[in-house]
C-alpha positions in Angstrom: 46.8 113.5 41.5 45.2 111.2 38.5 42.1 110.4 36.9 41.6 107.6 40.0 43.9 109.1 43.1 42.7 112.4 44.7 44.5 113.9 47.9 43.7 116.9 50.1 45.6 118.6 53.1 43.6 121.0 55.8 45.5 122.4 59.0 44.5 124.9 61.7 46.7 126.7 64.4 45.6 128.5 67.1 47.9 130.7 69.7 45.9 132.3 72.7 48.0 134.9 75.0 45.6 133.5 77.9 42.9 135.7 79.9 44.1 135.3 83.5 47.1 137.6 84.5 49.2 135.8 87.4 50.7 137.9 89.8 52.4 135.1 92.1 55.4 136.0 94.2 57.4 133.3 95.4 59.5 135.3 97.1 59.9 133.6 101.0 62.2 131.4 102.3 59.5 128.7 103.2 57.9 129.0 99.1 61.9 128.8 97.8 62.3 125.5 99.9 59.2 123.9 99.1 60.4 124.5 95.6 58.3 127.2 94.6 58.6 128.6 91.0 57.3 131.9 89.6 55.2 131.5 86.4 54.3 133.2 83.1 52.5 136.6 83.8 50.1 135.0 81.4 47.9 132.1 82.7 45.8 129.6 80.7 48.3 130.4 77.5 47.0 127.8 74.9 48.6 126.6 71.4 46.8 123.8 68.8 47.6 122.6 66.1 45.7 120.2 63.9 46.6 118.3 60.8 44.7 116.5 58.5 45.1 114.7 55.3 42.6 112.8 53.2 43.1 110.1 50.0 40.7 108.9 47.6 41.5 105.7 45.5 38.9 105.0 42.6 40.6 102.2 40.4 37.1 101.1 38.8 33.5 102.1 38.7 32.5 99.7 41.6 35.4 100.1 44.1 36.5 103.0 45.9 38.6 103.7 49.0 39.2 106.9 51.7 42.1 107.0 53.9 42.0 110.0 56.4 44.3 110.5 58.9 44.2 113.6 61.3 47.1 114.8 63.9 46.6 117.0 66.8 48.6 118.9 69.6 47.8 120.7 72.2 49.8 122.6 74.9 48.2 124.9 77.9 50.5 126.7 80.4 48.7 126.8 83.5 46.5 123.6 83.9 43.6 125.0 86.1 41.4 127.2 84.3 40.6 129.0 87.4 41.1 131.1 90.4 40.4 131.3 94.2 37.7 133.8 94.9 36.5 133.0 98.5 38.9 132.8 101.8 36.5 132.1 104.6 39.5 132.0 106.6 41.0 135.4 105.8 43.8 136.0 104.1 46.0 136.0 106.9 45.2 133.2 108.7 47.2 130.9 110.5 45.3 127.8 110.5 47.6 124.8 109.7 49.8 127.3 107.7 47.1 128.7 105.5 48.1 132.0 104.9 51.7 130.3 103.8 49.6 128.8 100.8 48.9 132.3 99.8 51.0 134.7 97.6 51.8 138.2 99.0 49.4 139.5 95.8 46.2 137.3 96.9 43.1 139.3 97.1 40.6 136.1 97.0 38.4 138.2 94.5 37.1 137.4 90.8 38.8 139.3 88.9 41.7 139.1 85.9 44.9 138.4 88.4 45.5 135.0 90.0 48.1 133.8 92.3 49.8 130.1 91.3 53.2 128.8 91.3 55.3 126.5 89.7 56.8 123.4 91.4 60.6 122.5 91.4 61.0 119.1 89.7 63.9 118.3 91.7 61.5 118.6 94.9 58.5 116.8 92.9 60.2 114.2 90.6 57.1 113.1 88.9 56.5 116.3 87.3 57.6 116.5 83.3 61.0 118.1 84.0 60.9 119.2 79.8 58.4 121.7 81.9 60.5 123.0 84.0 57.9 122.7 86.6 55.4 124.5 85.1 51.7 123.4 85.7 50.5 122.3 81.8 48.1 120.1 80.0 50.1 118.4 76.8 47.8 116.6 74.6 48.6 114.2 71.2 45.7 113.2 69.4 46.1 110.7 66.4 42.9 109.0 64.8 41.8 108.0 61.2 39.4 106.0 59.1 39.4 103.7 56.1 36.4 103.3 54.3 35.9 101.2 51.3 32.8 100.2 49.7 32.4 97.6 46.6 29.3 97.2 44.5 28.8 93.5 44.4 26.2 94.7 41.8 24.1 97.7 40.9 22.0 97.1 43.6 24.3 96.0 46.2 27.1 97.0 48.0 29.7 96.2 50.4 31.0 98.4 52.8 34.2 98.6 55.1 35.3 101.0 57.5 38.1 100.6 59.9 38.8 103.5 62.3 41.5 104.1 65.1 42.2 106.4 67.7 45.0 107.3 69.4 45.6 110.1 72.8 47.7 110.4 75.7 47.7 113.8 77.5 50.2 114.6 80.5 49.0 117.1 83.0 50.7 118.7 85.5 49.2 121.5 88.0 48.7 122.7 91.3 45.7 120.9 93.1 45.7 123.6 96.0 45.8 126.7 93.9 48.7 127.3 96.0 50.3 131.0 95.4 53.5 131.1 97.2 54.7 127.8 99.1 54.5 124.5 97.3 51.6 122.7 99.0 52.7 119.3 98.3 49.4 119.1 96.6 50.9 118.8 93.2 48.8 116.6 90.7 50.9 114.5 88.6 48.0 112.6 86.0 49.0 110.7 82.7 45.9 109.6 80.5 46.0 107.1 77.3 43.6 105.8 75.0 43.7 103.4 72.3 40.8 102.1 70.0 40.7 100.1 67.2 37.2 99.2 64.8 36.3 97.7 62.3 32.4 97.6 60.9 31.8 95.4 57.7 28.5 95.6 56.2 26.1 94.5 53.7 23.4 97.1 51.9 21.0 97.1 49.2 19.6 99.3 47.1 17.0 98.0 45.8 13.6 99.5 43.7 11.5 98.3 45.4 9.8 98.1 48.8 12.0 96.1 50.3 15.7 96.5 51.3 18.0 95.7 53.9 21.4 96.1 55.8 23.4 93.6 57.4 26.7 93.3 59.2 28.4 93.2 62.2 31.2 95.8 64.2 33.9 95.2 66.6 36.1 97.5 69.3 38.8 96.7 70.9 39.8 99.5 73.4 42.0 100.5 76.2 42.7 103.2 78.5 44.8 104.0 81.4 44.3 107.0 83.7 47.5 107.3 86.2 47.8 109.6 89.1 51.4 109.5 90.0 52.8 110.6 93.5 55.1 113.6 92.9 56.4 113.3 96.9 56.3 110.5 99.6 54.8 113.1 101.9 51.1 113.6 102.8 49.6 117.2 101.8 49.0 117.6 105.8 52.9 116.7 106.0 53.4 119.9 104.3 50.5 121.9 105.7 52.3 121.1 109.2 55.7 121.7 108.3 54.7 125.1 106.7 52.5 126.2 109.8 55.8 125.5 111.8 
């Protein structure tokens, strides 16, 4: 921008279709009560994008200064990166309901296809209703650094470097894989983190043999990991009270 302010922008986006194809059918009475909701043919959809922007400040020959900031966001459709591919049980068994868990399309093999459903947030309040029920990962990332360094003299310098970091990701998804009725297993988890440093130190550059470094760093750091509870029902609750 001048002879003593430089700036540089970088992004990056990435759109992936997603490699599992979901063939779910909620399509019985039980699934519709429990608030089954069919899903995107495409599971495991992902879409990032990342920001970053740098500035350089160098007012004199002994002080300079470097701001960068970077922004990210990611979204996945389809939290669980993953699919059922042994049913000891059979797929038409009756033990505590299982075979109500199952969709209609459920071959328990490892292929392309799997078999998950969406839950109804009016049934499962703690899900993200922006969603629509749809099992997702949502994650904001914001972090950055400020470095500055002064040379007390040619042969010494001062150094300061603050950083911060900033992420919070909301997930939403099926615990029990469940491919037709809503299992009441549905995992409601909000994650933060926040940290702040700063690192101030003391170098020399010396000709000699000898030289040294001195200084000191602080953190100050904080992180949550909730598990909310979408229902006030127990997952055997439901098992039951499908089975019946």
């Amino acid at each position: 921008l001048s002879d003593t302010v430089g700036i540089r922008l970088a992004g990056q986006y990435n759109d992936f279709g997603g490699f599992f194809k979901n063939t779910a059918t909620p399509n019985t009475p039980t699934a519709i009560a429990f608030g089954a909701l069919p899903l995107p043919k495409r599971f495991g959809e992902t879409k990032s994008l990342m920001f970053r922007g740098t500035l350089v400040w160098k007012p004199t020959s002994n002080f300079s200064a470097r701001l960068k900031v970077n922004l990210t966001r990611d979204k996945q459709l389809g939290a669980q990166a993953g699919q059922m591919i042994f049913c000891p049980e059979g797929l038409n068994s009756s033990f505590l309901g299982f075979n109500a868990f199952l969709s209609l399309n459920e071959d328990c093999k490892a292929d392309r296809n799997v078999n998950i459903v969406g839950m109804n947030p009016a049934i499962f309040p703690a899900m993200n209703p922006q969603r629509g029920g749809l099992p997702a990962v949502f994650t904001r990332q914001k972090f950055g650094t400020l470095e500055m360094n002064y040379d007390v003299s040619p042969a010494v310098t001062i150094t300061s470097v603050t950083g911060y970091y900033w992420m919070k990701t909301d997930v939403d998804f099926n615990c029990s894989y469940s491919g037709q009725g809503a299992s009441g297993c549905m995992t409601t988890k909000r994650l933060k983190r926040s940290d702040l440093t700063q690192e101030l130190r003391v170098a020399s550059d010396f000709s000699g043999p000898f030289n040294f470094t001195l200084g000191g760093f602080y953190q100050d750091g904080e992180i949550t990991n909730d598990l909310l509870d979408p229902t006030p029902d127990t997952v055997l609750d439901h098992m039951l009270r499908l089975g019946n």
